[in-house]
C-alpha positions, -999 to 999 in steps of 0.1 A, spaced: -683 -525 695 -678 -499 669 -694 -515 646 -685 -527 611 -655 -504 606 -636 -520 639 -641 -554 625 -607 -570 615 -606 -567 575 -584 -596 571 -608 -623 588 -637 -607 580 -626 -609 542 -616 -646 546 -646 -653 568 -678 -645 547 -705 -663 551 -728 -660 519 -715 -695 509 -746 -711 528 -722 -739 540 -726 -751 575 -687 -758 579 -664 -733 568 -627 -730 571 -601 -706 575 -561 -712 568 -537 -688 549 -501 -671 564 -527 -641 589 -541 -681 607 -514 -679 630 -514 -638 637 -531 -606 656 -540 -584 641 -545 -542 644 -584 -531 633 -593 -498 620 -597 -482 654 -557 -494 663 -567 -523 687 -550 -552 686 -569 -588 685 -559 -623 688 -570 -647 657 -595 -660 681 -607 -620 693 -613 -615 654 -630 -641 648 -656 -636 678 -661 -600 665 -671 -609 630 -694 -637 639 -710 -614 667 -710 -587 642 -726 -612 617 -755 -621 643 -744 -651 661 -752 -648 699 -729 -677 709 -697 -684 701 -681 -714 719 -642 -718 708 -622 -755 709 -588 -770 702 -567 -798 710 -554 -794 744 -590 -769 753 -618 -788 751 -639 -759 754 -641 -722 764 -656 -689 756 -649 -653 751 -681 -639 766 -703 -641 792 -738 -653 770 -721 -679 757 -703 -689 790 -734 -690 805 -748 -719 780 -721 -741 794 -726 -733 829 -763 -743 826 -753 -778 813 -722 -784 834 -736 -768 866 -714 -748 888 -685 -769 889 -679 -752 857 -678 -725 866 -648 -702 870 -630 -702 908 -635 -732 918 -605 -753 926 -574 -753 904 -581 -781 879 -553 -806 870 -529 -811 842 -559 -815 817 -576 -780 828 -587 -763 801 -566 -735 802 -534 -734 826 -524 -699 844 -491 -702 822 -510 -703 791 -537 -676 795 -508 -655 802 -481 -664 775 -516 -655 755 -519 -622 772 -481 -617 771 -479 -619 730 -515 -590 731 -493 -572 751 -458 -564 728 -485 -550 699 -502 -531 729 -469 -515 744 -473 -538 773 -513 -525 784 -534 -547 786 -558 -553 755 -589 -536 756 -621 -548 740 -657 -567 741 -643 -600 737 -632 -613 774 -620 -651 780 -641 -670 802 -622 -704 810 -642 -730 818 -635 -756 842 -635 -793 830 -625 -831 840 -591 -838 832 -584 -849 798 -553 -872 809 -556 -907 811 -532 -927 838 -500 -922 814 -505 -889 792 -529 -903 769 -561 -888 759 -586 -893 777 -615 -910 754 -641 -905 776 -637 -863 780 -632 -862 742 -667 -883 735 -680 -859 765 -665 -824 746 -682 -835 714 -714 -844 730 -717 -812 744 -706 -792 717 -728 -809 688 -758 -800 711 -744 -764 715 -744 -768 677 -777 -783 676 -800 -754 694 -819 -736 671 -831 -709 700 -797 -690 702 -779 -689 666 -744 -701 673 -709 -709 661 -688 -733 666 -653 -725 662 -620 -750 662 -587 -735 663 -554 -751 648 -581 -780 632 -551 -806 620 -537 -809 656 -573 -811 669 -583 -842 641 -548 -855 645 -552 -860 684 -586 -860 692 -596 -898 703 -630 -896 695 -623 -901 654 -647 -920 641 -671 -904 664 -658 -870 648 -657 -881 612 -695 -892 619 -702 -859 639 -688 -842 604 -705 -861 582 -741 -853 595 -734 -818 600 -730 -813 564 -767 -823 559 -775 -801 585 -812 -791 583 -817 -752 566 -840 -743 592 -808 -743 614 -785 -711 609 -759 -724 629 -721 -725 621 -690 -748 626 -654 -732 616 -620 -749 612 -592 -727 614 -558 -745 600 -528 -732 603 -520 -740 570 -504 -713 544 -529 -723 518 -559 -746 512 -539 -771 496 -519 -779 523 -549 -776 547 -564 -807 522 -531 -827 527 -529 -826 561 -568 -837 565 -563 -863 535 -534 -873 557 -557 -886 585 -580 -905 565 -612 -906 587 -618 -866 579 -619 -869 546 -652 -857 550 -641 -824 553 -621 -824 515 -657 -815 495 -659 -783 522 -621 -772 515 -622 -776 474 -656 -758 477 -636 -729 490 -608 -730 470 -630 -723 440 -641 -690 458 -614 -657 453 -597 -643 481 -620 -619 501 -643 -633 492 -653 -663 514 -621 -683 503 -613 -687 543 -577 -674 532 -566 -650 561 -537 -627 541 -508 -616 555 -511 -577 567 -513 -553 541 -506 -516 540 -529 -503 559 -523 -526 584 -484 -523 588 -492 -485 589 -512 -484 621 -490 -511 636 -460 -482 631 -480 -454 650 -493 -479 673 -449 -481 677 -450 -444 677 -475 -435 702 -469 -466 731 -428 -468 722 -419 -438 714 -401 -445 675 -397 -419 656 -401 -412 621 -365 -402 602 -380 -384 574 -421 -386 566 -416 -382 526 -402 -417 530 -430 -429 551 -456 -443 520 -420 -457 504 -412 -476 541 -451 -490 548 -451 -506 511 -417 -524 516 -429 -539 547 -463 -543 534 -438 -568 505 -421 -587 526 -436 -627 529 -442 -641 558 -436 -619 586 -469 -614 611 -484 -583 624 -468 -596 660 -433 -595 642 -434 -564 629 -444 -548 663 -417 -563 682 -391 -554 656 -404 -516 655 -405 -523 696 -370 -530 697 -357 -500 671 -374 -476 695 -359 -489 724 -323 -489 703 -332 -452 699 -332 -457 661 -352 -442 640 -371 -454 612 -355 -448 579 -352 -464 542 -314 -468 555 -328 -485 588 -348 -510 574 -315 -519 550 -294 -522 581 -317 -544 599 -325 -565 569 -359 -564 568 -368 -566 532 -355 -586 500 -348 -557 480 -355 -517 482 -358 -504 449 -337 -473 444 -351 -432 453 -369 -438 414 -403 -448 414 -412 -479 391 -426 -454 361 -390 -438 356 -369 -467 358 -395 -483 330 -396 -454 307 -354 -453 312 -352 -482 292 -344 -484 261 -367 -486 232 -402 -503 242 -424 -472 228 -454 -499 227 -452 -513 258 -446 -477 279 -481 -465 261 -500 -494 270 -489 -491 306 -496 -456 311 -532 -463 297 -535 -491 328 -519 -464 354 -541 -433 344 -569 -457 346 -564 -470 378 -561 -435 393 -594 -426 381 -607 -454 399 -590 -447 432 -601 -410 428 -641 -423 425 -635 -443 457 -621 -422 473 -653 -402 463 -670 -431 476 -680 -439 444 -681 -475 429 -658 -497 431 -648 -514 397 -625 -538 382 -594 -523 364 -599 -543 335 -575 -578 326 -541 -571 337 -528 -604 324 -505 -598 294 -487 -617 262 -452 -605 256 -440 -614 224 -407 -611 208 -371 -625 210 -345 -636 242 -327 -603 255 -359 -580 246 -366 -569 281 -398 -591 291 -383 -605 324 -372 -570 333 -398 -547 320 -424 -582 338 -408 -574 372 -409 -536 371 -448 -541 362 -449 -557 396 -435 -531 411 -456 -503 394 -490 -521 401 -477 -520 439 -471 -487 437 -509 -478 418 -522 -503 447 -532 -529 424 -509 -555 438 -503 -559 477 -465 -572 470 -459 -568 433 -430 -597 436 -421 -618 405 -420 -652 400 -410 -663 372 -411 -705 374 -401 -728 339 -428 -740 320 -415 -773 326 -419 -766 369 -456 -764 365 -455 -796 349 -461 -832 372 -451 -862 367 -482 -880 367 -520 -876 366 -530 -851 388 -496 -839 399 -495 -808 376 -527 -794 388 -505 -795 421 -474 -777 406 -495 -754 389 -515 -744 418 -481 -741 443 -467 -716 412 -498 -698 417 -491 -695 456 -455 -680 454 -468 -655 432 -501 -641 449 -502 -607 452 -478 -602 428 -469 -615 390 -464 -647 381 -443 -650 349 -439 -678 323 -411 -674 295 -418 -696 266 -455 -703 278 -460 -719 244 -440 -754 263 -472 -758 281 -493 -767 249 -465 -786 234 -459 -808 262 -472 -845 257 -495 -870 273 -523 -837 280 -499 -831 312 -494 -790 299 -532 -786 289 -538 -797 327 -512 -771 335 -533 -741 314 -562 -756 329 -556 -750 366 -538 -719 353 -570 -705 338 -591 -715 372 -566 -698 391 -566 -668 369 -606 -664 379 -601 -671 413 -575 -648 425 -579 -619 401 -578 -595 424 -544 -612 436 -526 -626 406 -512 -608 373 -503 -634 350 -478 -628 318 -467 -653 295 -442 -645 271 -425 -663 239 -417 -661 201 -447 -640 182 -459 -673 162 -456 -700 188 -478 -673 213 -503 -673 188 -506 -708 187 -500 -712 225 -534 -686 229 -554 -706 204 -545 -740 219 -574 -736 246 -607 -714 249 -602 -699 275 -570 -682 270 -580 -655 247 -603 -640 274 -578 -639 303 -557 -625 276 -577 -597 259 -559 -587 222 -552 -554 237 -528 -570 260 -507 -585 237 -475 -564 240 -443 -566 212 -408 -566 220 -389 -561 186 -354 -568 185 -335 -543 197 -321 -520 167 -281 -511 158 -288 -475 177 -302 -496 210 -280 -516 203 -251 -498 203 -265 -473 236 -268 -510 255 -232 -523 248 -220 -491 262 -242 -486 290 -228 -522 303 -192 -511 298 -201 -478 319 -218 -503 347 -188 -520 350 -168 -487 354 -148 -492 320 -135 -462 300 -127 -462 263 -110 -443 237 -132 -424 216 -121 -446 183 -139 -475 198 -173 -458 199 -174 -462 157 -161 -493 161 -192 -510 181 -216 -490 162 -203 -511 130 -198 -543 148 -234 -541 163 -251 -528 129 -235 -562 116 -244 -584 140 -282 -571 138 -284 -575 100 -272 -614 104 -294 -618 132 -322 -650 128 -347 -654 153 -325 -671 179 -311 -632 182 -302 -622 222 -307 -589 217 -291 -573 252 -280 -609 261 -257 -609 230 -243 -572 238 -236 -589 274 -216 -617 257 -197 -590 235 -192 -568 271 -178 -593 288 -153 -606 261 -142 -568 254 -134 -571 292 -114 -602 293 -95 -590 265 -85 -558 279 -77 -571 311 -52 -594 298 -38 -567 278 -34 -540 306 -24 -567 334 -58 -559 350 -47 -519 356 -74 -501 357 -68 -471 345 -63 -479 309 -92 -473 285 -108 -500 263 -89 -495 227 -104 -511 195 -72 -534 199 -98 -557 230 -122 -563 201 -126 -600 201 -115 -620 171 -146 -632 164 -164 -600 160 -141 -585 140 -161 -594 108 -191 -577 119 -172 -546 115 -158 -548 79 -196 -557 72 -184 -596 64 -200 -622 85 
């Protein structure tokens, strides 16, 4: 082993084990992947999790799921079962039957999916399979065999049990192993008791579900009824932030998708269309949701083979991301906008601060937190929040504060159940689709108004999320100046995930901006006009911000005049395209607005 810096980041983040629990589970999106280390070799889930706990001081590692009752990656700990199962366990003896604990066909699919990451060579590492030989776990009919499940947990509780060797138990895909495993109440027993497990003894039992998140790991064990055992362990963890000990394995990040692309360069021969698009190409993959280190290998695997090379232009071909933003980086497009002096400043503070931290760790200096990077945005509909919210996501990838710097932007009212204990569940699945990027709430200020204490459970979860994943999560809530004032007063804890600092204003936008909006969206939609109707806007948008109230729309209501401006001069022109916009398209009920008459 190469010690601590081969160890798979992603499991050993999920998988730490200061908690002091003697069951600990792992779920999240990397449950069901490989994974590349920092010395490029790839591992299977099961691989990764051998290496940490062998790097963590447990001697034995036994491994066990539904259809394997038991098996091993290493010769110490194969060598504990052969001593209690005697040499009928061990491996060459005859072919077992349809119950063996691993068939031919699957050791190999398992060696086949290593092998597309690897370039088709084999995987090379300390962890080797030893499959053990048992009884067949088939009863006359396909059913599970009782007997060989009350036999597997026998023998694994008194693997668990030794306090010579420390050891870890370690059940893969948990929810199909409960769900079919005939031994319940045994198990729910077995569970029970291992919970009080004595502190003199250091061993370990891990669940791995394949579960996205931990809520849906607790519904599928609620589900089953007898584990509900295991519900205490699984909220206990879900209080804990990612990397952490949370148990959530994280899809790959940067890094991570960057040696999976030279591992494609070196073993398939891709190439590389232009490097200065290279950090631009790793962060777009590094974006997408849901796609597996295995994916992304056979994908680069197949564009080799295609003789394509890999390009920004490539990956929009291929379809590989949601969105690519243009050649600008997220800074220029936000300091293009119009107006927003405040909220430019108080961004630039957060990005010159966040380089001087990457520079002192690069330095190898200490790591520390950036500071809150939840914000308030206050101000009007049409200001730019949503926009200037989603480019912030985008920006704080780019710094490497945010692995995917996505929006979501959900309705107050979405985050809001139906009955007691279901918004705590909204909340929380709100929270999900926007980890590891910024979750965004217009008109935040519903949440406190709502009735029956439903939205103050909302901002409750919402606060206990904030803690938990604040390293994941950036948070901004936006609304009317006076109602956000309330909203932050309406429970303690707001104020601190919102410092005053971070309270950002979006005036309404004036007759100038107004006026440079209106004909930027004529330009977008490849309009010309004569030079009369310049003037013309500048009075009709000088009247329309003097009568505004506080229901204003800002660039929403310069879309409403674009558009009608349109309709009218298409109708006028029969559609041709090459006639200008004349003062004559100004709609009739704007007209006032420019003789200064509302």
């Amino acid at each position: 082993m190469s010690g601590n810096r081969a160890l798979t980041t992603r499991v050993s983040d999920a998988l730490s084990l200061g908690g002091g629990d003697p069951l600990v589970v792992l779920y999240g999106p990397g449950s069901s992947d490989n994974f590349v280390d920092a010395d490029y070799r790839v591992r299977t889930l099961e691989e990764a999790i051998w290496q940490v706990l062998r790097n963590t001081g447990y001697r034995r590692v036994v491994f066990t799921s539904a259809d394997v009752p038991w098996y091993c990656l290493d010769a110490e700990s194969d060598d504990f079962f052969a001593r209690k199962l005697g040499d009928s366990g061990r491996r060459g003896r005859p072919a077992p039957h349809d119950g063996s604990v691993m068939s031919e066909k699957a050791s190999t699919r398992q060696q086949k999916d290593a092998n597309t990451l690897s370039g088709g060579n084999p995987v090379h590492g300390e962890a080797t399979r030893q499959s053990m030989v048992v009884p067949v776990s088939r009863a006359a009919g396909g059913t599970r065999d009782q007997s060989l499940d009350q036999q597997a947990l026998a023998l694994l509780n008194a693997c668990l049990q030794s306090r010579q060797v420390p050891t870890a138990l370690v059940i893969i895909r948990a929810n199909d192993y409960l769900r079919f495993n005939s031994a319940d109440r045994e198990l729910a027993g077995w569970f029970a008791q291992w919970q009080q497990t004595p502190a003199d003894v250091d061993n370990l039992c891990v669940l791995v579900f394949p579960d996205r998140s931990v809520a849906k790991a607790i519904e599928s064990v609620t589900a089953l009824g007898y584990a509900n055992v295991l519900v205490p362990c699984l909220e206990r963890q879900r209080s804990r932030p990612v990397g952490h000990g949370s148990g959530e394995i994280t899809e790959p990040a940067a890094a991570e998708i960057e040696r999976v692309i030279h591992r494609a360069r070196l073993l398939s021969g891709l190439r590389i269309a232009d490097w200065t698009e290279f950090d631009r190409i790793v962060g777009a993959l590094a974006a997408q949701p849901g796609v597996p280190v295995l994916n992304w290998a056979r994908r680069l695997h197949k564009l080799a083979g295609d003789g394509v090379s890999l390009s920004l232009d490539a990956i929009r071909r291929e379809a590989w991301v949601e969105s690519l933003p243009s050649g600008q980086s997220a800074w220029d497009r936000l300091t293009g906008l119009t107006g927003l002096a405040e909220v430019k400043e108080h961004i630039d503070r957060i990005r010159w601060r966040a380089e001087a931290e990457a520079k002192r760790r690069r330095r190898g200096g200490r790591v520390r937190q950036t500071g809150s990077l939840h914000m308030v945005f206050t101000g009007g509909p049409g200001t730019g929040k949503t926009t200037v919210a989603r480019l912030i996501g985008e920006l704080y990838r780019e710094m490497g504060l945010l692995r995917r710097g996505h929006l979501h932007a959900p309705e107050a009212s979405d985050l809001i159940g139906m009955y007691v204990g279901h918004t705590a569940v909204q909340t929380s699945a709100a929270v999900d689709e926007a980890l590891d990027g910024v979750l965004f709430i217009d008109e935040a200020y519903r949440l406190s108004e709502a009735p029956g204490g439903f939205g103050q459970e909302a901002i409750d979860t919402l606060i206990t999320r904030m803690d938990n994943e604040r390293e994941r999560l950036v948070v901004i809530v936006a609304g009317y100046p006076g109602k956000m004032a309330t909203f932050l007063r309406s429970n303690p804890g707001l104020p601190r995930r919102f410092p005053r600092g971070n309270v950002l204003a979006f005036p309404d936008y004036e007759p100038d901006a107004l006026h440079a909006i209106v004909l930027g969206m004529l330009r977008d939609r490849d309009l010309s006009w004569v030079p009369e109707l310049e003037p013309l806007l500048a009075r009709v948008v000088t009247g329309i911000y003097q009568a505004r109230d506080e229901t204003f729309g800002n660039a929403g209501e310069m879309r409403n005049l674009t558009e009608e401006l349109e309709t009218n001069w298409a109708r006028r022109t029969r559609a041709d395209i090459e006639e200008p916009v004349t003062p004559e398209d100004l709609p009739a009920s704007y007209r006032g607005f420019a003789c200064g008459s509302i």
